[in-house]
DRENDO-1510 file (C-alpha; in Angstrom, 1 decimal, always signed):
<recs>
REC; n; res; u; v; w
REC; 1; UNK; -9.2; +5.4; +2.0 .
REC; 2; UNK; -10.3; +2.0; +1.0 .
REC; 3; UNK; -8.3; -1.0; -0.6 .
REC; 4; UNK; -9.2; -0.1; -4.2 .
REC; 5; UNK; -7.6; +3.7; -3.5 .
REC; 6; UNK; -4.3; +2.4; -4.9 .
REC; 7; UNK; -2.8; +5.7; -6.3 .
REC; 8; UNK; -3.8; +7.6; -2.6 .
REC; 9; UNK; -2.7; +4.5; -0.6 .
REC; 10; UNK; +0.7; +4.5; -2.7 .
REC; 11; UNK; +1.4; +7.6; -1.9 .
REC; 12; UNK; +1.1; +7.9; +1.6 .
REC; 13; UNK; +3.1; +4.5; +1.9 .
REC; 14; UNK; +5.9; +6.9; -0.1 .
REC; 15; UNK; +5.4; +9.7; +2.4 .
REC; 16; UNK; +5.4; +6.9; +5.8 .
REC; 17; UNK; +8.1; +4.9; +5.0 .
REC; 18; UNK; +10.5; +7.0; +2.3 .
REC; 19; UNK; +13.6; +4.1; +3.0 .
REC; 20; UNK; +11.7; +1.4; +1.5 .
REC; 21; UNK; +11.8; -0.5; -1.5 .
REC; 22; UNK; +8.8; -1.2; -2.0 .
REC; 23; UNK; +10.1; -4.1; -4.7 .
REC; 24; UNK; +11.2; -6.0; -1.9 .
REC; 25; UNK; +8.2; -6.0; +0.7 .
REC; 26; UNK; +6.3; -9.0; +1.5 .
REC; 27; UNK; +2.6; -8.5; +1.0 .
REC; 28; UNK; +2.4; -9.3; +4.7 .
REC; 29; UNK; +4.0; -6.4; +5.3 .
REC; 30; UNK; +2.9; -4.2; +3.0 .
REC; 31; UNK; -1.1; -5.2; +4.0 .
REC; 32; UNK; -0.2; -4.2; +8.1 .
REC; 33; UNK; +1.4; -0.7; +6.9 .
REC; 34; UNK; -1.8; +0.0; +4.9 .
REC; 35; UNK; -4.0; -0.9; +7.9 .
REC; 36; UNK; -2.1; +1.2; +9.9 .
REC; 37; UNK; -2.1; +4.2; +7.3 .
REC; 38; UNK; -3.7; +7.7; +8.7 .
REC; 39; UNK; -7.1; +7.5; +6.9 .
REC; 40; UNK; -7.4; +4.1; +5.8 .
REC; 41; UNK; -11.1; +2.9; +6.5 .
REC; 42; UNK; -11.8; -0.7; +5.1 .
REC; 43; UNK; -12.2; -3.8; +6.6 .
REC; 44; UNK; -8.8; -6.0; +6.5 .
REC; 45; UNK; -10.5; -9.1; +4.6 .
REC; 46; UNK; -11.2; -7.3; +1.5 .
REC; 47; UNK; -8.0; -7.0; +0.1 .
REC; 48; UNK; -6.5; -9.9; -1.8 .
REC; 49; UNK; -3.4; -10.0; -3.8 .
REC; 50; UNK; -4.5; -8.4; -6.6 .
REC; 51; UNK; -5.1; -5.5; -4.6 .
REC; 52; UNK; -1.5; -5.6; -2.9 .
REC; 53; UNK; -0.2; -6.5; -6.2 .
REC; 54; UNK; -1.6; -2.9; -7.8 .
REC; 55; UNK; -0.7; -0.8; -4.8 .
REC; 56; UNK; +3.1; -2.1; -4.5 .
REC; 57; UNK; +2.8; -1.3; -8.4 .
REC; 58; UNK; +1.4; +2.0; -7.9 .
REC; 59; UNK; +3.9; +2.6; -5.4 .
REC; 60; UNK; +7.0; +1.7; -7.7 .
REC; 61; UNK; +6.1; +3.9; -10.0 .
REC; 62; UNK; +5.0; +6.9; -8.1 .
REC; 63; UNK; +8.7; +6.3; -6.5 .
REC; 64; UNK; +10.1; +6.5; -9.6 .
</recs>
């Protein structure tokens, strides 16, 4: 997986941490889970908070 993998990245986040709410994670956060997801493969300076923004998005509403 890579940063711009929202939809994949969202939903192992869902599958990883299942007690979260992933409204109220800090970007901090939610960039060291992702880094430490099974299959993520990108470098950490490339994402951005765009990126975070559309994968704690993507998350909500796969969630939902």
């Amino acid at each position: 997986m890579k940063w711009t993998d929202t939809l994949d990245i969202a939903e192992a986040l869902i599958e990883a941490h299942p007690d979260v709410d992933p409204t109220a994670i800090r970007f901090t956060d939610l960039h060291a889970w992702v880094l430490a997801l099974p299959g993520f493969d990108d470098a950490p300076n490339r994402s951005g908070e765009k990126i975070l923004e559309a994968i704690q998005s993507a998350w909500i509403e796969e969630r939902d």
